[in-house]
C-alpha positions as CSV (number, residue, x, y, z in Angstrom):
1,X,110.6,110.9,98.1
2,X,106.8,110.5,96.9
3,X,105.3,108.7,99.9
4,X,102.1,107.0,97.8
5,X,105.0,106.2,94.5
6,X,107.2,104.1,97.2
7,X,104.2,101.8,98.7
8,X,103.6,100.8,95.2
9,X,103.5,96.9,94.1
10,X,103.8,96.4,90.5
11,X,101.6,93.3,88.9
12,X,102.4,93.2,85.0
13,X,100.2,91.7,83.1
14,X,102.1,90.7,80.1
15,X,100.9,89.6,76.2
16,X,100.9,86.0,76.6
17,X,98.5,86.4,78.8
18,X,96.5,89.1,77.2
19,X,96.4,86.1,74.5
20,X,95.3,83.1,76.9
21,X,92.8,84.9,78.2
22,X,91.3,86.1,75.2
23,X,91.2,82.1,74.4
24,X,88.9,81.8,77.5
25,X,86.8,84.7,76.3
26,X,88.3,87.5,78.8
27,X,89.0,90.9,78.2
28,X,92.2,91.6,79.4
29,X,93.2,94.6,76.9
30,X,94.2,97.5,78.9
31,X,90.9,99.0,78.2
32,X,88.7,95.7,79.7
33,X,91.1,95.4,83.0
34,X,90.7,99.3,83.3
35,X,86.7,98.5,82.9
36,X,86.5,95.8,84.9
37,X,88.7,96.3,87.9
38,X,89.6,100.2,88.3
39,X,88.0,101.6,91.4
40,X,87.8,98.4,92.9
41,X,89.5,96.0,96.0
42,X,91.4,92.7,93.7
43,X,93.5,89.6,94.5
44,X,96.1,89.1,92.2
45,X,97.8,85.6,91.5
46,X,100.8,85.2,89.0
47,X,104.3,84.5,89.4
48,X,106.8,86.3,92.4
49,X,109.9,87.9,89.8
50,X,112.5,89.7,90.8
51,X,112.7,92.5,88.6
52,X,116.5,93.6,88.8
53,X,116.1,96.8,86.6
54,X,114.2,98.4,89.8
55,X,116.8,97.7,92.9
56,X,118.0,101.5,92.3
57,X,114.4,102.7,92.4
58,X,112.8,100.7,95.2
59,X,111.8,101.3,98.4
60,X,113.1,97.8,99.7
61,X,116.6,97.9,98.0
62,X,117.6,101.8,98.0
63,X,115.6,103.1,100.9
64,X,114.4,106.9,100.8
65,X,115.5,107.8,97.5
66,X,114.2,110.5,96.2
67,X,113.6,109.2,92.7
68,X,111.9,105.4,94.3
69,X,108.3,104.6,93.0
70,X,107.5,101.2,93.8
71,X,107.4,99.7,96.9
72,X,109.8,96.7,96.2
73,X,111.7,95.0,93.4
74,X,109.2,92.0,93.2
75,X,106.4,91.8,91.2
76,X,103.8,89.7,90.0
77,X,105.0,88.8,86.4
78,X,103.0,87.8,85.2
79,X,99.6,88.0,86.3
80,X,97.4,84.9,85.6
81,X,94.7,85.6,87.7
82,X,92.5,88.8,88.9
83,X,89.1,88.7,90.8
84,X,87.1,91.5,93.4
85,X,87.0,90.8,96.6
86,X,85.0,92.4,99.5
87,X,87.1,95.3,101.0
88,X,88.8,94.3,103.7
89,X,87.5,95.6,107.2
């Protein structure tokens, strides 16, 4: 098992929103969040989803499988919301 792939937390941010935000004059291509955010410490707000395609891959559900990469079946899905914040001491 990869020890850094299974303490992973997915937060998809999905088209719609892409959309909405471009409204409200935000970047959120893949490019602009990777600009903006990559590198840094971020608070995420969006929906809690299940994602039932993962229980066979996650840490939570199938515990110290070799082929798990994400920390848990839940996600945030989507994402409506990203800021910085300080890092945490």
């Amino acid at each position: 098992m990869n020890e850094v792939k299974s303490k992973r937390f997915i937060a998809e941010v999905t088209p719609p929103m892409r959309s909405i935000m471009k409204l409200r004059g935000e970047n959120w291509t893949t490019r602009g969040l990777r600009d903006q955010f990559l590198g840094r410490w971020v608070e995420v707000e969006g929906w809690l989803f299940l994602d039932e395609e993962h229980l066979n891959t996650s840490e939570n559900t199938r515990p110290l499988r070799e082929n798990n990469w994400r920390a848990t079946a839940w996600e945030i899905h989507p994402v409506t919301s990203i800021k910085v914040i300080n890092r945490p001491r």
